[in-house]
PADRENFI-128330 format. One record per residue (C-alpha): y, z, x negated; residue number from 1. Coordinates in steps of 0.02 Angstrom, whole numbers. Last residue first. Layout:
<recs>
<rec v="Y" w="Z" u="X" seq="NUM"/>
...
</recs>
This chain:
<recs>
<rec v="-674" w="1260" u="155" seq="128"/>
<rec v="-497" w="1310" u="88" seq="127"/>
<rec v="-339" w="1240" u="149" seq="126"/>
<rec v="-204" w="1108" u="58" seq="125"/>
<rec v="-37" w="1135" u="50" seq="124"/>
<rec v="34" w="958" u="-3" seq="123"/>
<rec v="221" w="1006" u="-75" seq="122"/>
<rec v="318" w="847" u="-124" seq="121"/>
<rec v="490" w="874" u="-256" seq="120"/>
<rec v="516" w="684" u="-227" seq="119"/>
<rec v="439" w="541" u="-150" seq="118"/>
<rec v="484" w="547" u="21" seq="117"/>
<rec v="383" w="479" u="156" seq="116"/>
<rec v="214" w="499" u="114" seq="115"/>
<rec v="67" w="502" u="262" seq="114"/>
<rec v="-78" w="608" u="247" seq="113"/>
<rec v="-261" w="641" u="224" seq="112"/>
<rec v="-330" w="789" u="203" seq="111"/>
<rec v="-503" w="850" u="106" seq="110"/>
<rec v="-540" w="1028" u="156" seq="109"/>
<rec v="-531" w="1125" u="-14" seq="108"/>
<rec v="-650" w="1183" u="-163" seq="107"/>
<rec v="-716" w="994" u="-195" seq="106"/>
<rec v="-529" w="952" u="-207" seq="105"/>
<rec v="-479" w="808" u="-112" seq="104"/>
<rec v="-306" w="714" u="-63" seq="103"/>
<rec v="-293" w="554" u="27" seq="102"/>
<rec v="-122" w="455" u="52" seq="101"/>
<rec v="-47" w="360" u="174" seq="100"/>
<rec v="118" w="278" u="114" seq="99"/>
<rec v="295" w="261" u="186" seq="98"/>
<rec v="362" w="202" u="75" seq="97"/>
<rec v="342" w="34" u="-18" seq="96"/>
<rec v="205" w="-8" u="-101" seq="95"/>
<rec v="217" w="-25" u="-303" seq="94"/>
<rec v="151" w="144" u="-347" seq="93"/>
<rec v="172" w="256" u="-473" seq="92"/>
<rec v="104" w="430" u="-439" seq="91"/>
<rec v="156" w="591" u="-503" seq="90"/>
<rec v="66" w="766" u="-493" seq="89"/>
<rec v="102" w="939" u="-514" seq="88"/>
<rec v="-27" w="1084" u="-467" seq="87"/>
<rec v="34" w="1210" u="-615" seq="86"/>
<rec v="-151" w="1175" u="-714" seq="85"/>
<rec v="-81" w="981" u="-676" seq="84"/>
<rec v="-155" w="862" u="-520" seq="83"/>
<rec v="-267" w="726" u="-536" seq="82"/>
<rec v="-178" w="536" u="-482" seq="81"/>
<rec v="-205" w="391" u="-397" seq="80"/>
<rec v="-144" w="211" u="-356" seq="79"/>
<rec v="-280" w="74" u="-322" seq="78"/>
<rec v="-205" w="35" u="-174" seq="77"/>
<rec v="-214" w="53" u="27" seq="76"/>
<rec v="-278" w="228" u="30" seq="75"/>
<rec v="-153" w="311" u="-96" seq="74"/>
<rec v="-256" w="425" u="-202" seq="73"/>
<rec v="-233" w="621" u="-253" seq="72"/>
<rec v="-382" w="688" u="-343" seq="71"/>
<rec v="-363" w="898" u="-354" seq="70"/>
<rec v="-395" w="960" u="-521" seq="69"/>
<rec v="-275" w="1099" u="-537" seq="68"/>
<rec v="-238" w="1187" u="-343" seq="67"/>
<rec v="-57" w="1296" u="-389" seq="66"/>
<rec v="-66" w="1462" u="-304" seq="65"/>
<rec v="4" w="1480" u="-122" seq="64"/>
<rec v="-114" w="1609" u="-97" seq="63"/>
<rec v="-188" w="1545" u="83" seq="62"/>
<rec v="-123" w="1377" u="80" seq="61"/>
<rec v="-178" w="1332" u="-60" seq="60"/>
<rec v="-62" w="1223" u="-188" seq="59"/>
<rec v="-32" w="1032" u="-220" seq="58"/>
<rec v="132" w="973" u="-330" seq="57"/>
<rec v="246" w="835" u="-288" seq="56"/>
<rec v="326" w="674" u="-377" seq="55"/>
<rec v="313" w="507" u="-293" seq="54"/>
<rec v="383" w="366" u="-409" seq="53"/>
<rec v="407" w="187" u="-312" seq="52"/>
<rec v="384" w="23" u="-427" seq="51"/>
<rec v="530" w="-97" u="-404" seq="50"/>
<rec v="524" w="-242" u="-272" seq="49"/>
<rec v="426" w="-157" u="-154" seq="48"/>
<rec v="266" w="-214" u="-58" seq="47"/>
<rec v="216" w="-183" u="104" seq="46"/>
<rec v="84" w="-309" u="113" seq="45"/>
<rec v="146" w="-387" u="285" seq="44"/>
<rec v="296" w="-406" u="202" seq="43"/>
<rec v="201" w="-521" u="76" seq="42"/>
<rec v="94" w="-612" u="223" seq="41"/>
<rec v="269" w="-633" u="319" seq="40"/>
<rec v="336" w="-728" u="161" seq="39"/>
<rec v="163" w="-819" u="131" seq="38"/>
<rec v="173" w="-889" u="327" seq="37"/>
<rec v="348" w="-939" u="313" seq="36"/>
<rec v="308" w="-1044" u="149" seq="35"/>
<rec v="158" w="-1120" u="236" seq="34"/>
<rec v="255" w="-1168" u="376" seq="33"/>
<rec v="404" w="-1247" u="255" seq="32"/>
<rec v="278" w="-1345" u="141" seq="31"/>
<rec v="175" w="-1443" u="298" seq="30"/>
<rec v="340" w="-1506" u="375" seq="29"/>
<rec v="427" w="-1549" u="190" seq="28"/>
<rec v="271" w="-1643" u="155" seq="27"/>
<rec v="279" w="-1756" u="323" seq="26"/>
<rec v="445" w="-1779" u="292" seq="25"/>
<rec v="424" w="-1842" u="98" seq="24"/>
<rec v="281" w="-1981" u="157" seq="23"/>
<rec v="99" w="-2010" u="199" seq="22"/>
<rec v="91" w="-2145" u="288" seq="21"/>
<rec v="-111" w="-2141" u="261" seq="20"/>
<rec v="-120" w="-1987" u="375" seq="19"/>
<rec v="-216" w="-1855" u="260" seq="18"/>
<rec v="-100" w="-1753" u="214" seq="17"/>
<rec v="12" w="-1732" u="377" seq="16"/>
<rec v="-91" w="-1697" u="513" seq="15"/>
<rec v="-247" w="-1604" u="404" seq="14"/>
<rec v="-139" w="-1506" u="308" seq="13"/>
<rec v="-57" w="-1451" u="464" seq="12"/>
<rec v="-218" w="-1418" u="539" seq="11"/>
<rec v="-280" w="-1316" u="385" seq="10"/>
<rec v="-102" w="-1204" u="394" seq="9"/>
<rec v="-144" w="-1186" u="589" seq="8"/>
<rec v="-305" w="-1095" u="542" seq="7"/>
<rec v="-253" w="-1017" u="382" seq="6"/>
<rec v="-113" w="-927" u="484" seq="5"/>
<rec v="-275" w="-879" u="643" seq="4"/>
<rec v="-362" w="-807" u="512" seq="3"/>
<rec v="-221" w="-675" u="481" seq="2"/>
<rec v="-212" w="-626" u="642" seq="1"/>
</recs>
């Protein structure tokens, strides 16, 4: 999908840059596309204006106990995070919710997930 934008963008710059009457129309018809195609490229992203805090805390499923240690990471970003002795975590991520996120613990079945509310969180996570 996204090869076919830079397709048609390279067409348009071809049509209207390099015809020798080359004038403020023929500008204004290459600028709009590309702006429409950047705008649905940056929603495409999922990206929020202000940075999104997710809060939660991990703990086993069997005990309930707090799991310390455990790496929480959202797949589609850079955005991660070890859990507290008491399990707690945040995150601070600029993506907008909802989020898929991967937690592992070398003790515990790794799970992925999906976020959809970023406060008081409770990922249960079970032993291997």
């Amino acid at each position: 999908m996204f090869c076919g934008d830079v397709d048609r963008i390279f067409i348009l710059f071809k049509l209207y840059f390099l015809n020798k009457n080359f004038g403020l129309m023929k500008a204004l018809l290459f600028i709009i596309p590309l702006t429409i195609v950047s705008y649905s490229l940056y929603n495409h992203w999922n990206v929020s204006a202000s940075p999104v805090i997710i809060r939660g805390k991990v703990v086993a499923k069997q005990s309930n106990v707090p799991v310390q240690q455990a790496y929480i990471h959202i797949t589609a970003g850079e955005e991660e995070a070890i859990t507290a002795k008491d399990g707690s975590f945040i995150i601070k991520t600029w993506q907008s919710l909802p989020v898929e996120c991967t937690v592992e613990h070398k003790d515990f079945i790794k799970r992925k997930m999906t976020i959809t509310d970023n406060n008081n969180l409770i990922i249960v996570l079970q032993a291997k």
